[in-house]
Backbone as numpy.savetxt, mean C-alpha at the origin, in Angstrom:
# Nx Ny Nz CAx CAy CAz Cx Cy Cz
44.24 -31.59 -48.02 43.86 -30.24 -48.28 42.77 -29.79 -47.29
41.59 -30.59 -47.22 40.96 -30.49 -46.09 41.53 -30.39 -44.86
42.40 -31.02 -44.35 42.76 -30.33 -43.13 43.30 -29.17 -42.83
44.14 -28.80 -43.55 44.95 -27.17 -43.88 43.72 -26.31 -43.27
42.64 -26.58 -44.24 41.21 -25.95 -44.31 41.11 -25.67 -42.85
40.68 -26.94 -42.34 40.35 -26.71 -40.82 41.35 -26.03 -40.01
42.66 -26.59 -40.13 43.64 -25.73 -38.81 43.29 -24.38 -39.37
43.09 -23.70 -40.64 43.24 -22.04 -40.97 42.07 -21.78 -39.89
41.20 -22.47 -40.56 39.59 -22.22 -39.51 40.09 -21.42 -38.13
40.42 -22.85 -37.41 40.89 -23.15 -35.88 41.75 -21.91 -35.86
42.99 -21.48 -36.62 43.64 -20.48 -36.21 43.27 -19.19 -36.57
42.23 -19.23 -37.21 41.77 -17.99 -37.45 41.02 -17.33 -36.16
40.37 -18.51 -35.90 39.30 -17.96 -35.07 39.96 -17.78 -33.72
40.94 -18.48 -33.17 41.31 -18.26 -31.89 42.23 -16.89 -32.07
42.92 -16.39 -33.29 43.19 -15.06 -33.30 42.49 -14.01 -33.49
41.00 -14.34 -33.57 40.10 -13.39 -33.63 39.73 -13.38 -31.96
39.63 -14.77 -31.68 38.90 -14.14 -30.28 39.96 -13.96 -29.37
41.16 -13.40 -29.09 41.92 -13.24 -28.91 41.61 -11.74 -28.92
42.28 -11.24 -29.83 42.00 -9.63 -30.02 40.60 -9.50 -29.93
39.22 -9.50 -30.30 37.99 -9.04 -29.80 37.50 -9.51 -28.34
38.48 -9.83 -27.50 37.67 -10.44 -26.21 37.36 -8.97 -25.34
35.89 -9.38 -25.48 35.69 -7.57 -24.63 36.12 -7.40 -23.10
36.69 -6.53 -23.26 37.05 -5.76 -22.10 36.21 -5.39 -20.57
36.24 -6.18 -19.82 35.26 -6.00 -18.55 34.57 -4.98 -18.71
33.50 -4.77 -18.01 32.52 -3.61 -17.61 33.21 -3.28 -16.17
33.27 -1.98 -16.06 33.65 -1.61 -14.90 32.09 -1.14 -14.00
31.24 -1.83 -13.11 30.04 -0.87 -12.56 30.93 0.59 -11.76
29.95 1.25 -12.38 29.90 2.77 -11.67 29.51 2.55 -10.09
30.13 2.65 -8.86 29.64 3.06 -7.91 29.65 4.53 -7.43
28.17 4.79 -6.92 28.44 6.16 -6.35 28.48 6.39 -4.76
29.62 7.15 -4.45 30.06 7.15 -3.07 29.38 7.67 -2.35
28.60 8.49 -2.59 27.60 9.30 -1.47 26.12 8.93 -2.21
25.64 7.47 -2.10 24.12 7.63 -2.63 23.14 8.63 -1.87
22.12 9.21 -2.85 20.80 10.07 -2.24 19.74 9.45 -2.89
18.83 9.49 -2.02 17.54 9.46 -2.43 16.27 9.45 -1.57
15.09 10.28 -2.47 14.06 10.38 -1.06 12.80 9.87 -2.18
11.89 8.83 -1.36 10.44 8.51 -2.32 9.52 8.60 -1.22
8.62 8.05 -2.09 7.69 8.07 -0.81 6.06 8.22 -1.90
5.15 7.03 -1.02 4.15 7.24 -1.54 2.72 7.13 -0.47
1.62 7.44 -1.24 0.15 7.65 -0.53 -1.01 6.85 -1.36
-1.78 5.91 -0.57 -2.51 5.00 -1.46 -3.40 5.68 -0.45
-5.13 5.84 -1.05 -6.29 6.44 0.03 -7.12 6.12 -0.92
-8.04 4.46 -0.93 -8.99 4.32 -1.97 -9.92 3.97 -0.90
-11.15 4.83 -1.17 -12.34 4.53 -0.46 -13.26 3.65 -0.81
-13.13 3.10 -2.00 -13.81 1.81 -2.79 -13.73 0.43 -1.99
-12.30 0.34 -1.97 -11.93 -0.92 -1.68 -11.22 -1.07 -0.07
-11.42 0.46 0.40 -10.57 0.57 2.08 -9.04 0.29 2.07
-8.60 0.46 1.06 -7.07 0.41 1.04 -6.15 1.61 1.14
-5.73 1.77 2.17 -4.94 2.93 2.96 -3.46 2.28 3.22
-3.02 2.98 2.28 -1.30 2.85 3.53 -0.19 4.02 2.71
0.92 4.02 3.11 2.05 5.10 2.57 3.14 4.65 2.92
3.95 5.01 2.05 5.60 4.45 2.38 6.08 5.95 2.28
7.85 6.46 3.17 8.46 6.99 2.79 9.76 7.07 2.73
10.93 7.19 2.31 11.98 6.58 2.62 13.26 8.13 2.40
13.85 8.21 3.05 15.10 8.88 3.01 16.35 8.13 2.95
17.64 8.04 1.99 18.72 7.65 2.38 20.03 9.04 1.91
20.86 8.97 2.44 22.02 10.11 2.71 23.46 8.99 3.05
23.52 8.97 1.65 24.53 7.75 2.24 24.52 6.50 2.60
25.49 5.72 3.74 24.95 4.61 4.34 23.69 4.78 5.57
23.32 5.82 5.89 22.21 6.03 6.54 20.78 6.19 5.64
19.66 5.25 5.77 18.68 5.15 5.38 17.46 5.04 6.78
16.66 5.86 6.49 15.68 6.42 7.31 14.15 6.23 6.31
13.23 5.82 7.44 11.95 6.02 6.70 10.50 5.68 7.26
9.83 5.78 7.21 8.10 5.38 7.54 7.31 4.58 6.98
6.83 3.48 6.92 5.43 3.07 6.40 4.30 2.74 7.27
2.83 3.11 6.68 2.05 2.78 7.33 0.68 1.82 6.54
-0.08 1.40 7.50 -0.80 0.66 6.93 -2.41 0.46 7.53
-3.32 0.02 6.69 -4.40 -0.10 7.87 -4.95 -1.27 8.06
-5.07 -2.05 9.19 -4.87 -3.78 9.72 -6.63 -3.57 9.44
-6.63 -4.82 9.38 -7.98 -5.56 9.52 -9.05 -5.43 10.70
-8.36 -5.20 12.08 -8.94 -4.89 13.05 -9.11 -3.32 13.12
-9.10 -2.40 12.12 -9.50 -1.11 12.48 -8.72 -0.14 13.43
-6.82 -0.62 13.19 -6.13 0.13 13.94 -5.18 0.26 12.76
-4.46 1.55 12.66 -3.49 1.86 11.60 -2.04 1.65 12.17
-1.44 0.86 11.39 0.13 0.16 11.85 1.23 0.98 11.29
2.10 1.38 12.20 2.99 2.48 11.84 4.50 1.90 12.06
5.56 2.24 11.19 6.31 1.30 11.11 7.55 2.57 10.77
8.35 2.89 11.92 9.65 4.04 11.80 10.78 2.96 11.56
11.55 3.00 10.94 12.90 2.44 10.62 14.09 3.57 10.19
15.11 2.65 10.59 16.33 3.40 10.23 17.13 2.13 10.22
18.50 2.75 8.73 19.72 1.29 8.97 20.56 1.98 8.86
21.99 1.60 9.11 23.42 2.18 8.98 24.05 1.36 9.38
25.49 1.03 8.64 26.47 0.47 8.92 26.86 -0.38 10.28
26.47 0.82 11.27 26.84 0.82 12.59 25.85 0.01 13.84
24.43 0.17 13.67 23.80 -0.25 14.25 22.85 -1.25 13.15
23.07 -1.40 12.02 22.02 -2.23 11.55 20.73 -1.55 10.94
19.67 -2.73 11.03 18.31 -2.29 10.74 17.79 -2.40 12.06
16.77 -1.22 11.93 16.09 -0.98 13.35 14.58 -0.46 13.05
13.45 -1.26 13.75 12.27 -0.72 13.11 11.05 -0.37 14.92
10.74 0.87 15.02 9.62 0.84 16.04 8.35 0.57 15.34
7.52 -0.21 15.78 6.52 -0.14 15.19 5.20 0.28 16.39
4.46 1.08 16.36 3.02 1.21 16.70 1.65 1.32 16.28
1.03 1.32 17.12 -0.53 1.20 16.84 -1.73 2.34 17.03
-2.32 3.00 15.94 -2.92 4.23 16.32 -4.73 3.11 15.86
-5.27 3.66 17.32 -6.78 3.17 16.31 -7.43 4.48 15.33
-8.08 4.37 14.28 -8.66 5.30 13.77 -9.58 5.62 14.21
-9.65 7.23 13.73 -10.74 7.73 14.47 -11.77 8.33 13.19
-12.47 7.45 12.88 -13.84 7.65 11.74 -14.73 8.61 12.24
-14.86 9.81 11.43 -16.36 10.10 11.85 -17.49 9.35 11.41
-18.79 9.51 12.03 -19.83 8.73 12.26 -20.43 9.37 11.35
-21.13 9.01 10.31 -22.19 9.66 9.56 -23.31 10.53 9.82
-23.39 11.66 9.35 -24.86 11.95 10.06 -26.05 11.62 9.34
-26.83 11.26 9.80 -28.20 10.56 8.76 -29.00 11.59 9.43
-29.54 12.12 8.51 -30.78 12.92 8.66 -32.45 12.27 8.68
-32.74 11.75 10.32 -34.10 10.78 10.16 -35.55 11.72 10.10
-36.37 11.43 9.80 -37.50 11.71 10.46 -38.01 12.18 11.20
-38.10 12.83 12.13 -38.91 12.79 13.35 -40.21 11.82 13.63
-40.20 10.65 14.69 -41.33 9.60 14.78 -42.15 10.63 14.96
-43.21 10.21 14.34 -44.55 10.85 14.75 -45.89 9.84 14.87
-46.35 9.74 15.97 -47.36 8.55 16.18 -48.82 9.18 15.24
-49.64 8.30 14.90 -50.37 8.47 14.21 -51.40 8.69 15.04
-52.43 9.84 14.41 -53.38 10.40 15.32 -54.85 8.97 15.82
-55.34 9.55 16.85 -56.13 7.95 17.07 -57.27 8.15 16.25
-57.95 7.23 16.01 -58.97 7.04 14.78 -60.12 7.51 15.47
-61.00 7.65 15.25 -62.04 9.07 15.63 -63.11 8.19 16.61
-63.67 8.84 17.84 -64.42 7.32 18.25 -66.23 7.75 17.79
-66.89 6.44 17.09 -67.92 6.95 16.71 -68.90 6.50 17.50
-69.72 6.77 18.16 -70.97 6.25 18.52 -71.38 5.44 18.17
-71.74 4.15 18.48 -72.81 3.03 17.74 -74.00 3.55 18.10
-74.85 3.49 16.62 -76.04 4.14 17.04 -77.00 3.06 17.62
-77.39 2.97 18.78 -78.20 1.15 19.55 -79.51 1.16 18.95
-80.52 0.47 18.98 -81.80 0.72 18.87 -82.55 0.87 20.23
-83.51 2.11 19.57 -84.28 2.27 20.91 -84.55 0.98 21.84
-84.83 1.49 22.91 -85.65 0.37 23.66 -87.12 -0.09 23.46
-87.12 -1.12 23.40 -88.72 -1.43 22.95 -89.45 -1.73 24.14
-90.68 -1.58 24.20 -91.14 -1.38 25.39 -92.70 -2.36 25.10
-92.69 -3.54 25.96 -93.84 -4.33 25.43 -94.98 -3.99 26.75
């Protein structure tokens, strides 16, 4: 009797998963992708400067990032990819140009000379 038991089991279940076996997912592709981002980091706390921007129109993707190096020159980075030629990146070098602070000093002014006083001598004595 026990076994009956089990084959119902066994045939139950392989006619269940049989009829519930889900049906693939089909992914959505879209034929003409778009998209444009792009961002701006400018923290004067910590000196962290840079920006990304990106265009794509399809299999053509276009874009910019920049950055600011350690040595005090900002690194600029043009790319473009497509099918046809690949990925392609120019990169150059701009130094920054900081303005200089203006500090508002003093004017030196030497200190006036100390007053000259006479030592008063003692007469001359006359023996």
């Amino acid at each position: 009797m026990n076994s009956k038991i089990v084959v119902f089991i066994f045939m139950f279940g392989v006619a269940c998963a049989s009829v519930l076996a889900p049906a693939p997912v089909m992914a959505r592709v879209d034929p003409l992708p778009q998209y444009s981002y792009g961002y701006d980091v400018q923290d004067a706390l910590t000196g962290d400067y840079k920006g990304h921007q990106e265009n794509r129109n399809g299999d053509l993707v276009t874009g910019s990032y920049s950055v600011v190096d350690p040595d005090g020159t900002r690194r600029i980075v043009d790319y473009s990819a497509d099918p046809l030629n690949g990925f392609n990146a120019v990169v150059r070098r701009e130094p920054l140009v900081v303005p200089a602070p203006i500090v508002a000093r003093a004017p030196i002014v030497a200190p006036a000379p100390a007053p000259v006083i006479a030592a008063r001598l003692p007469s001359p004595y006359y023996f």
